[in-house]
C-alpha positions in Angstrom: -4.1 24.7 -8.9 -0.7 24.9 -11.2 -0.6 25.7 -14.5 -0.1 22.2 -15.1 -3.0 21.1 -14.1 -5.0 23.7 -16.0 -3.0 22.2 -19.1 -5.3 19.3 -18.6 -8.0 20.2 -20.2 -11.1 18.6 -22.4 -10.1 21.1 -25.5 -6.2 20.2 -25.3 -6.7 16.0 -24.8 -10.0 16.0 -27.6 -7.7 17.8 -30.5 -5.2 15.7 -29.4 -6.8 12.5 -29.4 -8.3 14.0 -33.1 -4.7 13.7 -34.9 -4.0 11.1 -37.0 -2.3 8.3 -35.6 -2.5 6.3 -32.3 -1.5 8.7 -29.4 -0.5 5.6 -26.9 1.3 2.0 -27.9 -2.2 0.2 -28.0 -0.5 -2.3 -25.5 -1.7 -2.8 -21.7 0.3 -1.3 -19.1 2.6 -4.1 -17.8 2.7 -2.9 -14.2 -1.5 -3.6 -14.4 -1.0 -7.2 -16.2 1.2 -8.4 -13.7 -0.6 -6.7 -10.1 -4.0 -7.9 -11.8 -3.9 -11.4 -13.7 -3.4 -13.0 -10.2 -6.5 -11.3 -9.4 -10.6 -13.3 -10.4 -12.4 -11.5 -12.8 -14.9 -9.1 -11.3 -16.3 -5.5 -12.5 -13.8 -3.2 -13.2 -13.5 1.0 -13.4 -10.6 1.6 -15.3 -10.1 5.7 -14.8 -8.1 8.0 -17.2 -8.9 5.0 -20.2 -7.5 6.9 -23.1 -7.4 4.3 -26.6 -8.8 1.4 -23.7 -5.7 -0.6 -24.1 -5.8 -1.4 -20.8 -9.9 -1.8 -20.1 -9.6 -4.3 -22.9 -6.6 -6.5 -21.7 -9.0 -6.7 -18.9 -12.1 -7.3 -20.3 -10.2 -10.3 -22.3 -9.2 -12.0 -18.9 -12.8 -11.9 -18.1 -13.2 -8.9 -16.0 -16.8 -6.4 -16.9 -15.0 -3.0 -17.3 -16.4 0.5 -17.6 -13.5 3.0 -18.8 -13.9 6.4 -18.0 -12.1 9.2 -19.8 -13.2 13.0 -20.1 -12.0 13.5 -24.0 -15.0 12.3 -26.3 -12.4 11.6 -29.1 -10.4 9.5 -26.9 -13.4 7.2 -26.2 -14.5 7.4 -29.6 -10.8 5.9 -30.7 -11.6 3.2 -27.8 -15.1 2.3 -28.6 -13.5 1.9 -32.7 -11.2 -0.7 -31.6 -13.2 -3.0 -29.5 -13.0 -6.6 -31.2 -16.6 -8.1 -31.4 -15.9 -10.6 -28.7 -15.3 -8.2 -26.2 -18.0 -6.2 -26.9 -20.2 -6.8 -24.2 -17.8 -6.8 -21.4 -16.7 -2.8 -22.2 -18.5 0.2 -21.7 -17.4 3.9 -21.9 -18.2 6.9 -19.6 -17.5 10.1 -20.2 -16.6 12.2 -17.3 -14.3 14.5 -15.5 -12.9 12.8 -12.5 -12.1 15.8 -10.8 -15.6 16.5 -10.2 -16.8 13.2 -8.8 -17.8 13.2 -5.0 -17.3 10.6 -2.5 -19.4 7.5 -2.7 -21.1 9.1 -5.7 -21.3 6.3 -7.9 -21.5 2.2 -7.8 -18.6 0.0 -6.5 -16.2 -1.9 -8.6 -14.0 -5.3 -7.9 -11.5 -2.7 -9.3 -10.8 0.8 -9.7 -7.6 1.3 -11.4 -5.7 4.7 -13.3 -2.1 4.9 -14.2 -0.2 8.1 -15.0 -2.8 10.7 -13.3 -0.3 13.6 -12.3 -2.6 16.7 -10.6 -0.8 18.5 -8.0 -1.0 17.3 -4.1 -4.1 18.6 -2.9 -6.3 17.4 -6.0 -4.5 14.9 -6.1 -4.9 13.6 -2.3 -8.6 14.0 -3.3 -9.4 12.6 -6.2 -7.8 9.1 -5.4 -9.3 9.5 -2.3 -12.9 9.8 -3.9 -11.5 6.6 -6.2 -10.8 4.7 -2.8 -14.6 5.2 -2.3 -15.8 3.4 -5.5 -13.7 -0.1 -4.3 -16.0 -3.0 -3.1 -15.6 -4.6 -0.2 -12.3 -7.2 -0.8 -12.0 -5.4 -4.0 -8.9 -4.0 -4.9 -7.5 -0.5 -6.1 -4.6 -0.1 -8.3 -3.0 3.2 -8.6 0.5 3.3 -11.1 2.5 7.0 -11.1 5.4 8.1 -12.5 8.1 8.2 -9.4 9.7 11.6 -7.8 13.1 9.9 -8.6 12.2 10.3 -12.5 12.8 14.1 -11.8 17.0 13.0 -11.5 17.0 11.0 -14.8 17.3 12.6 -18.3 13.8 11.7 -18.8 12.1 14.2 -19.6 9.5 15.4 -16.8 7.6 18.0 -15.5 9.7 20.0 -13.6 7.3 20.4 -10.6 7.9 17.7 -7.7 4.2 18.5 -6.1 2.7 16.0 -9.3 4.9 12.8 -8.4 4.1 10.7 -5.4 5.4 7.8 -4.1 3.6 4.2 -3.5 4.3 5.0 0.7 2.4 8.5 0.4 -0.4 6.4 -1.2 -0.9 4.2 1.1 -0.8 6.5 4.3 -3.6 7.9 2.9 -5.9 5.1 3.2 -7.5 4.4 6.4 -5.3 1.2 7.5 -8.6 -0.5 9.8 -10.2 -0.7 5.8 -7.2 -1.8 3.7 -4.5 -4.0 3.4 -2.0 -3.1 1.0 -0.5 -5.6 -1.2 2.5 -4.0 -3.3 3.6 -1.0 -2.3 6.9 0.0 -4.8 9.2 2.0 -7.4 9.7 -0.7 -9.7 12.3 0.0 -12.5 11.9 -0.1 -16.0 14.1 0.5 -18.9 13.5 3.1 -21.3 14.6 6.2 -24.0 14.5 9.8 -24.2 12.9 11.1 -27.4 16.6 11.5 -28.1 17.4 7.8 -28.1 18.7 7.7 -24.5 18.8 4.7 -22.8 17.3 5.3 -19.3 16.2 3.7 -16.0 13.0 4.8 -14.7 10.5 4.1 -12.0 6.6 3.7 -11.5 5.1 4.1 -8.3 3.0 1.1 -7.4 0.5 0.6 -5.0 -2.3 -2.2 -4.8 -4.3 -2.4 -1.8 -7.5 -4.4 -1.2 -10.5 -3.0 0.9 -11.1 -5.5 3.6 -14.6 -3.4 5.2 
């Protein structure tokens, strides 16, 4: 494990969740709106949910939603700013990811996380233990920052083993129980904490379990 990964930890994300102001943009993650709204509304386990900005974009297009984070605080912020409406259609787990086994756990028409950056052989197993909690012809998103961000002025961790690519995703699932439906580095635009103008790159993959 790299220090990096030990810098993930419940005390570091639960003070930081506990400072005043909103930590992320309170918006849904674009890359999640577009691979998802062509998708009908199931149950969905949205993984890493921080303020729920994205479990409640989908619980307004319909979808049931559990979002699972391990800070309390974080949830807490999420849980504050559920409208009434939606209410019903969210719930919040707390848990540590990296301890979940295989199977473990009910099946989802989605399991989705965005921005999950552990080094390769945590990694490797912890999306493969998500893979596990898909239903049959349900669908698993998974959204990463892309090696290439490494070359840009954006500023990264400097350790390549926490960036994958949409390809090294999908080799990893079992090709006789998925069929992979966007595999890609899609661009975006965006700025440096300096005020740079920058081009950067998610890794994509959605894939849909067909057995």
């Amino acid at each position: 494990m790299t220090d990096f990964d030990a810098f993930f930890n419940v005390d570091y994300w639960d003070q930081r969740y506990s400072e005043t102001g909103q930590v992320w943009s309170g918006e849904p993650n674009p890359v999640l709106v577009a691979e998802v709204a062509p998708l009908a509304p199931g149950t969905a386990l949205e993984v890493g949910c921080g303020e729920g900005a994205d479990a409640m974009w989908l619980a307004g297009q319909g979808w049931q939603v559990t979002g699972v984070d391990f800070s309390a605080q974080a949830l807490s912020r999420a849980a504050e700013r559920v409208p009434a409406s939606l209410a019903e259609r969210l719930r919040w787990q707390r848990a540590d990811i990296r301890d979940w086994q295989p199977d473990d756990g009910p099946r989802y028409d989605l399991v989705s996380t965005s921005f999950l950056h552990f080094s390769g052989a945590l990694r490797r197993r912890v999306f493969a233990t998500l893979a596990t909690r898909v239903a049959p012809d349900g669908h698993l998103l998974i959204v990463g920052h892309h090696p290439s961000d490494l070359d840009t002025a954006m500023p990264r961790p400097p350790e390549p083993d926490l960036f994958y690519t949409a390809d090294e995703l999908a080799q990893a699932l079992p090709a006789r129980d998925w069929e992979v439906r966007t595999r890609a580095a899609r661009p975006r635009d965006a700025t440096t904490p300096d005020g740079t103008p920058v081009t950067i790159h998610d890794t994509v993959l959605t894939a849909r379990r067909v057995q």
